[in-house]
PyMOL Python script that loads the backbone (N, CA, C, O; Angstrom):
from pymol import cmd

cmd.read_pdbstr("""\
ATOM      1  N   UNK A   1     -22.400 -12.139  11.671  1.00  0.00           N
ATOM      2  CA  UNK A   1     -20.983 -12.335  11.843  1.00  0.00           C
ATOM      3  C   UNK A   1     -20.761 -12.895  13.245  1.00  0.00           C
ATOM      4  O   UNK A   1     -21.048 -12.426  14.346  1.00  0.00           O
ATOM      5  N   UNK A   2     -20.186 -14.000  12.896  1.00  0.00           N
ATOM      6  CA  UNK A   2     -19.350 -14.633  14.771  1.00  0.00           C
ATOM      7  C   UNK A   2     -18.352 -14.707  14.687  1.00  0.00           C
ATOM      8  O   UNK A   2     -17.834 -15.038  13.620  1.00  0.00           O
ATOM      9  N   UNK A   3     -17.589 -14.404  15.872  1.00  0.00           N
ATOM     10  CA  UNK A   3     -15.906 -14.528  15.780  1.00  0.00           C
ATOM     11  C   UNK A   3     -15.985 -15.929  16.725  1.00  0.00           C
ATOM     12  O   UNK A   3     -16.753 -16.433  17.545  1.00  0.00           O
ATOM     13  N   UNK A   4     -14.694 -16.229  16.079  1.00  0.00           N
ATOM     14  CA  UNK A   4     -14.360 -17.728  16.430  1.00  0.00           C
ATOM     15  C   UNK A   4     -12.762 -17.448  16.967  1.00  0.00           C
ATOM     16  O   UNK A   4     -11.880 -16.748  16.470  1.00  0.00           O
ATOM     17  N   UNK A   5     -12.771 -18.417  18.372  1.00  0.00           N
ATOM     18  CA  UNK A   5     -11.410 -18.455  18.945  1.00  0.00           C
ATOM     19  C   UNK A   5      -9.820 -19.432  17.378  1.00  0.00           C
ATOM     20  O   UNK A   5      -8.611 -19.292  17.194  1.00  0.00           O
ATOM     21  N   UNK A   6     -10.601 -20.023  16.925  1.00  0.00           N
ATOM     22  CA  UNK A   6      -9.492 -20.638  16.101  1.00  0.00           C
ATOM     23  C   UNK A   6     -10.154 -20.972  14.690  1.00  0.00           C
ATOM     24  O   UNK A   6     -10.347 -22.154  14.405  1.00  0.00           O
ATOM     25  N   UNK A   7     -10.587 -19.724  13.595  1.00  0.00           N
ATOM     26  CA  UNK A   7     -11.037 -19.769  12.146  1.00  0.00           C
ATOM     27  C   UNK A   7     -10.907 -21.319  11.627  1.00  0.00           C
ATOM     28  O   UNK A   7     -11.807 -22.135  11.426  1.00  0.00           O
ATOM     29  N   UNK A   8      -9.113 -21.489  11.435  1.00  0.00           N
ATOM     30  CA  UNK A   8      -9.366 -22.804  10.561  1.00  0.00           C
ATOM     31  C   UNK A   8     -10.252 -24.195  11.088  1.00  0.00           C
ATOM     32  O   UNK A   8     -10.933 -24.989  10.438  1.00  0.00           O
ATOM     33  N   UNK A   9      -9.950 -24.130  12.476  1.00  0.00           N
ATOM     34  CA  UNK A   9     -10.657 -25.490  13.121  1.00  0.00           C
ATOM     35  C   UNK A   9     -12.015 -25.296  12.918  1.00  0.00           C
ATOM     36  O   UNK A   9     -12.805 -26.181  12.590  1.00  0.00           O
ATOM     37  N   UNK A  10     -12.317 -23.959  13.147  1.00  0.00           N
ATOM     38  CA  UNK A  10     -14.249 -24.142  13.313  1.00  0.00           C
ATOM     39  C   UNK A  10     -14.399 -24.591  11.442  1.00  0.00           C
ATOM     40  O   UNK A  10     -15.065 -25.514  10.972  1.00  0.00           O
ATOM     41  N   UNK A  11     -13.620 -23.681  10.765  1.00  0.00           N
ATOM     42  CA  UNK A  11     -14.175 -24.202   9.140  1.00  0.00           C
ATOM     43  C   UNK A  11     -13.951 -25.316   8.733  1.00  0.00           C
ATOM     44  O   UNK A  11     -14.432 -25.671   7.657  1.00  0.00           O
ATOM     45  N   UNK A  12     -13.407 -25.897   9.254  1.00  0.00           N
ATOM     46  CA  UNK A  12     -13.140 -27.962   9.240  1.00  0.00           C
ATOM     47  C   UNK A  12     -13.856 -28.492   9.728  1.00  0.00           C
ATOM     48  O   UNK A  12     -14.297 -29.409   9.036  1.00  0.00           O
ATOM     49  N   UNK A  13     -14.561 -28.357  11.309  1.00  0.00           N
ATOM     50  CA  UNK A  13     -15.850 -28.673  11.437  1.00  0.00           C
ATOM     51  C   UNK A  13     -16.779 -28.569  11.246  1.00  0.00           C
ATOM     52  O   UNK A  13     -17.611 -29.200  11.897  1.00  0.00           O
ATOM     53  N   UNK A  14     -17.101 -27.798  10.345  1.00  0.00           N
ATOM     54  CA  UNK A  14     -18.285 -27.218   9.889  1.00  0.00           C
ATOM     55  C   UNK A  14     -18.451 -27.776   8.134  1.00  0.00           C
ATOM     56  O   UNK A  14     -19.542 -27.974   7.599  1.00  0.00           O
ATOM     57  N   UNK A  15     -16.700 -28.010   7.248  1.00  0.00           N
ATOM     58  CA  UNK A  15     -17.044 -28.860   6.367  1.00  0.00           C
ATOM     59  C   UNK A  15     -17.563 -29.815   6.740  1.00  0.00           C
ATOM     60  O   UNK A  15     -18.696 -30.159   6.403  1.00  0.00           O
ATOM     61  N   UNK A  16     -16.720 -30.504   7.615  1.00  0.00           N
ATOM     62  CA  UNK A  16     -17.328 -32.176   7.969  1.00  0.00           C
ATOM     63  C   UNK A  16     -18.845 -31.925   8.176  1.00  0.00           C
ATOM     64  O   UNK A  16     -19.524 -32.601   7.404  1.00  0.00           O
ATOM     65  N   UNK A  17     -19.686 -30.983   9.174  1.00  0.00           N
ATOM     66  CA  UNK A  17     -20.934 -31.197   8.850  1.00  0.00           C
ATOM     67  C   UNK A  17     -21.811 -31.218   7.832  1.00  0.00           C
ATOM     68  O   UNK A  17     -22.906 -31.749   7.648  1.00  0.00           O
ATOM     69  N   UNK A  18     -20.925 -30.362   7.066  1.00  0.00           N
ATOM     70  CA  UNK A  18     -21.792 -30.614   5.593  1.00  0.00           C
ATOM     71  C   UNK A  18     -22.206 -29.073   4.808  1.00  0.00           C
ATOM     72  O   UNK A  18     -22.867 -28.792   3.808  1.00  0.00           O
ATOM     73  N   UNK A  19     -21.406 -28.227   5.882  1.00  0.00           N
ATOM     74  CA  UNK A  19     -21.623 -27.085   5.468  1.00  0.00           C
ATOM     75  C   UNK A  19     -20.937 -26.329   4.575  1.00  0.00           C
ATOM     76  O   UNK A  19     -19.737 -26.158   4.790  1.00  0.00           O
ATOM     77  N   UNK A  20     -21.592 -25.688   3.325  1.00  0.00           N
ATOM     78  CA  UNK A  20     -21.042 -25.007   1.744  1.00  0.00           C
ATOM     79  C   UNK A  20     -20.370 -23.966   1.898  1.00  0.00           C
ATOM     80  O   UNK A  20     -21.244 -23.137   2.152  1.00  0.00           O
ATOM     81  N   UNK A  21     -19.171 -23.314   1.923  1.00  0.00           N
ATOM     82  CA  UNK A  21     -18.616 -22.054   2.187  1.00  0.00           C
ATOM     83  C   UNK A  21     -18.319 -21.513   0.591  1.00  0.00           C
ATOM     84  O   UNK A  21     -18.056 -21.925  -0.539  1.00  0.00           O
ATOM     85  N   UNK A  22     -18.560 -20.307   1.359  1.00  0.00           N
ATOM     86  CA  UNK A  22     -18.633 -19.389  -0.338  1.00  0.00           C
ATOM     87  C   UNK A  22     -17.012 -18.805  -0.554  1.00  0.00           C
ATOM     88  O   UNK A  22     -16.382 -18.483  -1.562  1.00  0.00           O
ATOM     89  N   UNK A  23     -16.743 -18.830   0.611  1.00  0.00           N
ATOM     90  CA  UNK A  23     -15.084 -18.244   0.752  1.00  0.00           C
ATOM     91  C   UNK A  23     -14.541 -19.107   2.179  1.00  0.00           C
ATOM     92  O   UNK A  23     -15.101 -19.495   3.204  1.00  0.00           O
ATOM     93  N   UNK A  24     -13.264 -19.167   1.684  1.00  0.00           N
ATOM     94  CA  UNK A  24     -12.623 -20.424   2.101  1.00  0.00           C
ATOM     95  C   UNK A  24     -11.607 -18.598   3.940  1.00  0.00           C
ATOM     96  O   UNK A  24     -11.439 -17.385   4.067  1.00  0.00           O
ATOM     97  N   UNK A  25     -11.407 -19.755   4.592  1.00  0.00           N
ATOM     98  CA  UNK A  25     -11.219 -18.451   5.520  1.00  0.00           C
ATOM     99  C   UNK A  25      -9.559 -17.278   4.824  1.00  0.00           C
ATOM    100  O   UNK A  25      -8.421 -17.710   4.644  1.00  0.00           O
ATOM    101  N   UNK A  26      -9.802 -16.558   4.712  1.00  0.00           N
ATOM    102  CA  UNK A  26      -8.680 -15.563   3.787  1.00  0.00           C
ATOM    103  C   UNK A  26      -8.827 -14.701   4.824  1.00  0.00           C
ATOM    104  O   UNK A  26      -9.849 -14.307   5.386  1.00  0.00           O
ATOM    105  N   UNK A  27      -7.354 -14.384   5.062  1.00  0.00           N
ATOM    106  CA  UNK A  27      -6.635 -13.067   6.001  1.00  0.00           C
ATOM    107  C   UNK A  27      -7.131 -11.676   4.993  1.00  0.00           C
ATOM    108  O   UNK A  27      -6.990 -11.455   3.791  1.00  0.00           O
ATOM    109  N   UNK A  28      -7.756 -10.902   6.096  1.00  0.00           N
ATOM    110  CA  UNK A  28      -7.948  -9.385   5.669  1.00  0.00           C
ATOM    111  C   UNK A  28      -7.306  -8.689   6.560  1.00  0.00           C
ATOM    112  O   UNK A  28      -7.643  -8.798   7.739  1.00  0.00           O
ATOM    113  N   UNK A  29      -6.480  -8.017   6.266  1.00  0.00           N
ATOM    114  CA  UNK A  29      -5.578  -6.936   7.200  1.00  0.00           C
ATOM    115  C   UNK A  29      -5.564  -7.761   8.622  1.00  0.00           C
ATOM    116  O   UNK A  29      -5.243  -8.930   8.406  1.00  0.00           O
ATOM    117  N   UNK A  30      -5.846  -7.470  10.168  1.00  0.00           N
ATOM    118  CA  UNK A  30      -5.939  -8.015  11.333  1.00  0.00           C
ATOM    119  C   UNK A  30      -6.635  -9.371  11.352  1.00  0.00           C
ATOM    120  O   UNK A  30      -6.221 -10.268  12.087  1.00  0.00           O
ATOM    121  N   UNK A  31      -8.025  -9.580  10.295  1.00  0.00           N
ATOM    122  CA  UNK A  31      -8.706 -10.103  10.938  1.00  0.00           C
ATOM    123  C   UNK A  31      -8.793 -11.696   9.598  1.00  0.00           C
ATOM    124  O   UNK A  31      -8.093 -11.697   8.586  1.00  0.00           O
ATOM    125  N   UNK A  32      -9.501 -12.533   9.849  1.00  0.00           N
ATOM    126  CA  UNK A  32      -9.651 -13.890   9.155  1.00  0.00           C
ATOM    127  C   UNK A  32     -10.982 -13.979   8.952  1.00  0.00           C
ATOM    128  O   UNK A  32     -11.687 -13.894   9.958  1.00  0.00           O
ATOM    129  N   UNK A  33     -11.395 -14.098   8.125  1.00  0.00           N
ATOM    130  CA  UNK A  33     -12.800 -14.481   7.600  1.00  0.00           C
ATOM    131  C   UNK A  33     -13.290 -15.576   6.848  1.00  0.00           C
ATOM    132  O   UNK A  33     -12.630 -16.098   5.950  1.00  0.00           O
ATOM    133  N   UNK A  34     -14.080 -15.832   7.081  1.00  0.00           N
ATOM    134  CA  UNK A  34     -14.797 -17.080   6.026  1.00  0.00           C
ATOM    135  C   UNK A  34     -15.933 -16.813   6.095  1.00  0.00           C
ATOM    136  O   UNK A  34     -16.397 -16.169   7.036  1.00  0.00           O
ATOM    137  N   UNK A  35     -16.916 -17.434   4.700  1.00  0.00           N
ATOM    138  CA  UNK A  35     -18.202 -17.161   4.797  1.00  0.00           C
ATOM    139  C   UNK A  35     -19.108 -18.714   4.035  1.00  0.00           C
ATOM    140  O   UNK A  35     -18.621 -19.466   3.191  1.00  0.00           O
ATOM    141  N   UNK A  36     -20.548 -18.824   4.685  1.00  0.00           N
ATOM    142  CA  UNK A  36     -21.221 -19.926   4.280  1.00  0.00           C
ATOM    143  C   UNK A  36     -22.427 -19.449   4.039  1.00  0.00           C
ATOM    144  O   UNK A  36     -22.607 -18.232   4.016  1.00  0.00           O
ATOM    145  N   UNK A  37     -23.284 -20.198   3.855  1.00  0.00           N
ATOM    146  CA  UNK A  37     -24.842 -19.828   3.586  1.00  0.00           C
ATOM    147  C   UNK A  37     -25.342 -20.219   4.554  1.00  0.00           C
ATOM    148  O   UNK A  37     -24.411 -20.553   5.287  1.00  0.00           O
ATOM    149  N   UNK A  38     -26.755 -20.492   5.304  1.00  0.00           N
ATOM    150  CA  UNK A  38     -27.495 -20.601   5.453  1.00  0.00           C
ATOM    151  C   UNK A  38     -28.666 -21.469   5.182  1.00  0.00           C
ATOM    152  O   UNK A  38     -28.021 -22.379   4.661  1.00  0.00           O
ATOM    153  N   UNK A  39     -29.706 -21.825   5.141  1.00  0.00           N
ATOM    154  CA  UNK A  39     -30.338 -23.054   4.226  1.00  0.00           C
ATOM    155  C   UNK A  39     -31.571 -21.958   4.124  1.00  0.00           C
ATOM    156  O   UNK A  39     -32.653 -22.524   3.965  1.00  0.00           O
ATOM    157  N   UNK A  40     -31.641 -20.736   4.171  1.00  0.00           N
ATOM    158  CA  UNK A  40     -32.880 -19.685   3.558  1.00  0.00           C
ATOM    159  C   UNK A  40     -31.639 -18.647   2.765  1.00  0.00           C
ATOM    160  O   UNK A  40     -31.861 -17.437   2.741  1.00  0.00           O
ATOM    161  N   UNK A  41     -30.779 -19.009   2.345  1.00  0.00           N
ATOM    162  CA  UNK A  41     -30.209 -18.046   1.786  1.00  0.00           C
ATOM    163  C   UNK A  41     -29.460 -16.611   1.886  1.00  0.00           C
ATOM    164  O   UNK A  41     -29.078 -15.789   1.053  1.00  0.00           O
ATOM    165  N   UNK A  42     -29.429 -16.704   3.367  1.00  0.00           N
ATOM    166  CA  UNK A  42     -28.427 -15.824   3.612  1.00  0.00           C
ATOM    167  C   UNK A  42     -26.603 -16.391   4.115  1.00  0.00           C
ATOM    168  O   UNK A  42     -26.233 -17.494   4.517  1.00  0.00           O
ATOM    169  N   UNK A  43     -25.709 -14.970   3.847  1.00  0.00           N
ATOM    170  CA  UNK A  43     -24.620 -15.284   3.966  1.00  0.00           C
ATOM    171  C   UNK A  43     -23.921 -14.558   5.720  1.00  0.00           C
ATOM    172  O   UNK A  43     -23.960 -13.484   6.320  1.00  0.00           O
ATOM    173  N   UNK A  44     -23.392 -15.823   5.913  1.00  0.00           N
ATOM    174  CA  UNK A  44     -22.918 -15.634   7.533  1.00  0.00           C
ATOM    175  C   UNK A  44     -21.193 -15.693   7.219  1.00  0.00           C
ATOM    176  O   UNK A  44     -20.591 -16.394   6.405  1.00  0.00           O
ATOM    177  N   UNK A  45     -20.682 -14.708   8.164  1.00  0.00           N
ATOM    178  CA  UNK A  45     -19.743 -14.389   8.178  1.00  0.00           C
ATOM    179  C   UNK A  45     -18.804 -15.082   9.728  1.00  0.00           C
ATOM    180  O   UNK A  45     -19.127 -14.505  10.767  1.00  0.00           O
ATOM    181  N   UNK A  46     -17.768 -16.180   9.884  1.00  0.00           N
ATOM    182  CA  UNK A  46     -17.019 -16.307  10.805  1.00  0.00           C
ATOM    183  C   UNK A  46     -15.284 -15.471  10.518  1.00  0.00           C
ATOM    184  O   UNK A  46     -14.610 -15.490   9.488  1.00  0.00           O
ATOM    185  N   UNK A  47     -15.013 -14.880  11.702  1.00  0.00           N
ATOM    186  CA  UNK A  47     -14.063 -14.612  12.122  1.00  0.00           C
ATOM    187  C   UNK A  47     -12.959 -14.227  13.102  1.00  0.00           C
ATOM    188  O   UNK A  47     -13.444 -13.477  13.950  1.00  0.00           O
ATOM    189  N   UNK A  48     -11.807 -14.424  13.291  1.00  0.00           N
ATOM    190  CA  UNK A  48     -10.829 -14.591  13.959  1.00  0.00           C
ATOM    191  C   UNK A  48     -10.138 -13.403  14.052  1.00  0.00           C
ATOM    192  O   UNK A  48      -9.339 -13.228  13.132  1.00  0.00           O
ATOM    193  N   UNK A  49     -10.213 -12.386  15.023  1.00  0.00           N
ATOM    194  CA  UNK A  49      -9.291 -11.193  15.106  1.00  0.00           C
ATOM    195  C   UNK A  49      -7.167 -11.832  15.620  1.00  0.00           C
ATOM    196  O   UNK A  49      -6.278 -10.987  15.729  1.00  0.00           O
TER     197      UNK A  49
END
""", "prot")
cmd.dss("prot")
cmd.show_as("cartoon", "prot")
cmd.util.cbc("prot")
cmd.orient("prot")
């Protein structure tokens, strides 16, 4: 998990690189999350308090 100063911008740059998100960034109570893979198959978590 990394927190990011501004969720939507980092997940726009990170489409443009080419990167697959499994969940698009969605408000949970305080905090913003989004999640992508990895290229060995694990799932990484960004978010925005």
């Amino acid at each position: 998990m990394f927190g990011v100063a501004d969720i939507h911008k980092e997940y726009e740059r990170l489409l443009e690189n080419g990167v697959k998100f499994t969940m698009e960034p969605t408000k949970m109570g305080v905090v913003t999350i989004a999640v992508f893979g990895d290229t060995c198959g694990n799932l990484i978590q960004i978010l925005q308090q």
